[in-house]
C-alpha positions as CSV (number, residue, x, y, z in Angstrom):
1,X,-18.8,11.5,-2.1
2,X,-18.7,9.0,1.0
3,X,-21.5,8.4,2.6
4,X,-22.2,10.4,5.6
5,X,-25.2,9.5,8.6
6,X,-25.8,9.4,12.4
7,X,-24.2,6.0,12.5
8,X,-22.2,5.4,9.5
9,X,-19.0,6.7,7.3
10,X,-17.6,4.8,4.8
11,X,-14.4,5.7,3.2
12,X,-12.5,4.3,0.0
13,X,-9.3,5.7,-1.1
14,X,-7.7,3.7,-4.1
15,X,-3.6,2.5,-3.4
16,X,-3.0,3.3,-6.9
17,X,-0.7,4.6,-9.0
18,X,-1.7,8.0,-9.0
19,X,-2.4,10.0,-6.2
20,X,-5.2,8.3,-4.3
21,X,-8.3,10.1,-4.4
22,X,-12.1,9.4,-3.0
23,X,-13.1,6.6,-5.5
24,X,-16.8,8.2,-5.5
25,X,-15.9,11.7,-7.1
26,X,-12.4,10.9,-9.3
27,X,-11.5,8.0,-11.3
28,X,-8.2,7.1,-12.0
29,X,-6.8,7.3,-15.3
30,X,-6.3,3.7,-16.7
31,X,-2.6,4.6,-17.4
32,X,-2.1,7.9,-15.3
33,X,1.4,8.9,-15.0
34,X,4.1,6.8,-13.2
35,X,7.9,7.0,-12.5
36,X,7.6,3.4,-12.0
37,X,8.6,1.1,-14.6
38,X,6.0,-0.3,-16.7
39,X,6.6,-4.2,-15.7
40,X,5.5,-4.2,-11.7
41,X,2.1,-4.7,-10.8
42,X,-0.2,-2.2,-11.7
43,X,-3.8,-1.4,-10.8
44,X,-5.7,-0.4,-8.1
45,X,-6.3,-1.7,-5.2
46,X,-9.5,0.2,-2.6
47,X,-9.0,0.0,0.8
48,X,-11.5,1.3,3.2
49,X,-13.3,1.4,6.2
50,X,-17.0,1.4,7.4
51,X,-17.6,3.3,10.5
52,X,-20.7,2.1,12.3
53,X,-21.9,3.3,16.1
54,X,-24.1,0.3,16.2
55,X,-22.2,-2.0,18.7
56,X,-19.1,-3.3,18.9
57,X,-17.4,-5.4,16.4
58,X,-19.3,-3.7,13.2
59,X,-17.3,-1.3,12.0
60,X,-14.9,-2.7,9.3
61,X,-11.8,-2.1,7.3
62,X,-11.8,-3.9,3.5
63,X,-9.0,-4.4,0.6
64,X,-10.7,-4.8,-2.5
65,X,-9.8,-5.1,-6.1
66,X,-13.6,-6.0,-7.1
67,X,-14.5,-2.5,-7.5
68,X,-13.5,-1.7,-10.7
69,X,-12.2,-3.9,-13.7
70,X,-9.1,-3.7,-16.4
71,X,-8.6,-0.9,-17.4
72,X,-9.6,1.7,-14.9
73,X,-9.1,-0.8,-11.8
74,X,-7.8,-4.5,-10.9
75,X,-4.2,-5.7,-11.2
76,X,-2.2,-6.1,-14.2
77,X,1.8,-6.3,-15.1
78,X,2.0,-4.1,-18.3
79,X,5.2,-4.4,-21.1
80,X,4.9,-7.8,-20.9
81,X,4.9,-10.1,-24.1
82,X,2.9,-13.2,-24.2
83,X,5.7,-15.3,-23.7
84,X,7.5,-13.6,-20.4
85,X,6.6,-15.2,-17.6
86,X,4.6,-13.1,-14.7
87,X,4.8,-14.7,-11.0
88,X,5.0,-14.3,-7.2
89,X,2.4,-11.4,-7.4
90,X,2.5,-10.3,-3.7
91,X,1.1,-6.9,-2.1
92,X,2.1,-5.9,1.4
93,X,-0.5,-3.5,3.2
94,X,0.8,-1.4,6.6
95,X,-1.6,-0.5,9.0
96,X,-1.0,1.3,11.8
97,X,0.0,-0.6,15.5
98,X,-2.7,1.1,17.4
99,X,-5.4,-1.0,15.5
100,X,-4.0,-3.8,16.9
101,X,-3.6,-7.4,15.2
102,X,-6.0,-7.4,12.4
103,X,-7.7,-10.6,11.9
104,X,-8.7,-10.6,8.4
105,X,-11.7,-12.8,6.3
106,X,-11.4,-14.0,2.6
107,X,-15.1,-12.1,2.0
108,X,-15.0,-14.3,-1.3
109,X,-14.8,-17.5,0.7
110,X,-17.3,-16.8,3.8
111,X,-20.3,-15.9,0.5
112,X,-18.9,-19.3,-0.7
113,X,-17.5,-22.5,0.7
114,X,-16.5,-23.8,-2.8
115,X,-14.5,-20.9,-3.8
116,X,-11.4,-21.8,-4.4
117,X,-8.9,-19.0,-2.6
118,X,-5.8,-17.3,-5.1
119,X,-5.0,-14.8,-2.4
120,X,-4.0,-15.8,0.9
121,X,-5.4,-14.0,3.4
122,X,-3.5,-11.3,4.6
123,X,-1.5,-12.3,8.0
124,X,1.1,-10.5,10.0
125,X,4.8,-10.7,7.7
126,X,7.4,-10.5,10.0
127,X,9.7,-10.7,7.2
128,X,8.7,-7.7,5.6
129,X,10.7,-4.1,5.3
130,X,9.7,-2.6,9.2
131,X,8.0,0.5,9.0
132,X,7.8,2.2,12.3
133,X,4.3,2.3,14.0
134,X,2.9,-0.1,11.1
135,X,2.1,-3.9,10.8
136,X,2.7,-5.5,7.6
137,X,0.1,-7.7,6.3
138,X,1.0,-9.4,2.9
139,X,-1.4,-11.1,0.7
140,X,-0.3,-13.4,-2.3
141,X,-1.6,-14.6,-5.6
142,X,-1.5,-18.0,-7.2
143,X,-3.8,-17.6,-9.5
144,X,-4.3,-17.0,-13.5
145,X,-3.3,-14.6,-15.7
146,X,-5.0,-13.1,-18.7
147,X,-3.1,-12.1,-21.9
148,X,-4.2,-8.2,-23.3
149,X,-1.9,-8.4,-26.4
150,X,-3.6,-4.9,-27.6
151,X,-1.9,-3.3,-24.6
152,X,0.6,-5.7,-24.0
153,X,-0.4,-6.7,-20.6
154,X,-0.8,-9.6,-18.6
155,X,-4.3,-9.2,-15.9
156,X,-4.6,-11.0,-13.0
157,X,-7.6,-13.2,-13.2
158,X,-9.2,-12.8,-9.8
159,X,-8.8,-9.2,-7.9
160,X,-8.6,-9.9,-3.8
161,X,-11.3,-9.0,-1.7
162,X,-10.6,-9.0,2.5
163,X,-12.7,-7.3,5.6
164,X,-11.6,-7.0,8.8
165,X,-13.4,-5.7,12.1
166,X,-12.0,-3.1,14.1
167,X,-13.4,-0.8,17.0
168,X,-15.5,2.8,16.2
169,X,-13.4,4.2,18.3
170,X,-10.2,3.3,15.7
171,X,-12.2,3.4,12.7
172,X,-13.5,6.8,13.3
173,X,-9.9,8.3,13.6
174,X,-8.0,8.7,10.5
175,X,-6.1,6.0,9.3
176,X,-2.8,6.2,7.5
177,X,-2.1,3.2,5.4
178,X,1.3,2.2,3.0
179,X,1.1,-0.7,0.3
180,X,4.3,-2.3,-1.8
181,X,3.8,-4.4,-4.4
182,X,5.8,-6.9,-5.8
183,X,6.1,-8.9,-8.9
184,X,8.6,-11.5,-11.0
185,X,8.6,-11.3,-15.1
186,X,10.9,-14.0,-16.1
187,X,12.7,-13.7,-12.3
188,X,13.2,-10.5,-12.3
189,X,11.7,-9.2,-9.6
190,X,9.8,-5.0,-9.7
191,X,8.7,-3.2,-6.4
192,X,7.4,-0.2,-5.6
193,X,5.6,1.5,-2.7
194,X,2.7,4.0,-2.3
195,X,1.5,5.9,0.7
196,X,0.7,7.1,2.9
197,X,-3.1,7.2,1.7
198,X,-5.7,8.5,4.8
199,X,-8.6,6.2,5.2
């Protein structure tokens, strides 16, 4: 269950392929049923926020694909052989207008100066599909791929993790987010979109 007090409420929802659900009390299966094809870029992804009365500037939302590793969470391209060729992994997050321009902070990177970033942090994509009332912020991944040849599955090597600050005021109203991911196996690129999830 989220965590409930006088001053705080978090809330995770997973952008997954199955209907997203309150991480704490359902898990997703590893392969739950999809009309999607099986090479696109598979997971999940938790986005949340942290509610907080405290002051301004401490309540937070987060995208984070640490939670949970392969199989039940983290990103992966599935019917993939070990010779195709798996790149421009992107994932495009809306958020809704009224939250403003989210300024968002590689949480990987402010624990550790020598980490060496694979996602770029997300930023306003003007050149992403509009959705009306949304921004797009997309995030992209230039980093490693591990080969599952059990499952025939290629997993991304490092998940992204982001936090971003926004007012009680937003945070404590509900939140409707959209994600699309996208993916190239030997240039051929697979998309496909989830959403709205309520944070």
């Amino acid at each position: 269950m989220p965590e409930q007090s006088t001053n705080r409420r978090t809330l995770v929802k997973g952008l997954a392929w199955a209907t997203p659900v309150v991480l704490a009390t359902s898990a997703v299966p590893a392969y739950a049923a999809s009309r999607e094809t099986a090479k696109s870029l598979q997971g999940k992804l938790l986005a949340g926020k942290s509610c907080r009365t405290a002051g301004a500037g401490t309540s937070t939302l987060y995208i984070d694909g640490t939670k949970e590793t392969y199989p039940t969470g983290g990103l992966w391209v599935g019917g993939v052989s070990r010779t195709d060729r798996v790149t421009n992994a992107s994932m495009t997050i809306y958020f809704p207008t009224s939250l403003g321009t989210l300024t968002w902070v590689n949480t990987r990177l402010a624990a550790d100066p020598t980490y060496v970033p694979v996602w770029t942090t997300p930023t306003l994509d003007s050149t992403a599909p509009v959705r009306s009332g949304y921004n797009a912020y997309t995030i992209r991944y230039s980093g490693g791929w591990a080969y599952n040849a059990t499952d025939r599955t290629y997993i991304a090597d490092v998940p992204p993790k982001f936090t971003s600050k926004i007012s009680y005021a937003t945070c404590s109203a509900g939140i409707n987010i959209y994600s699309t991911r996208r993916v190239s196996v030997n240039g051929t690129p697979y998309t496909f979109t989830r959403g709205p999830v309520l944070l």
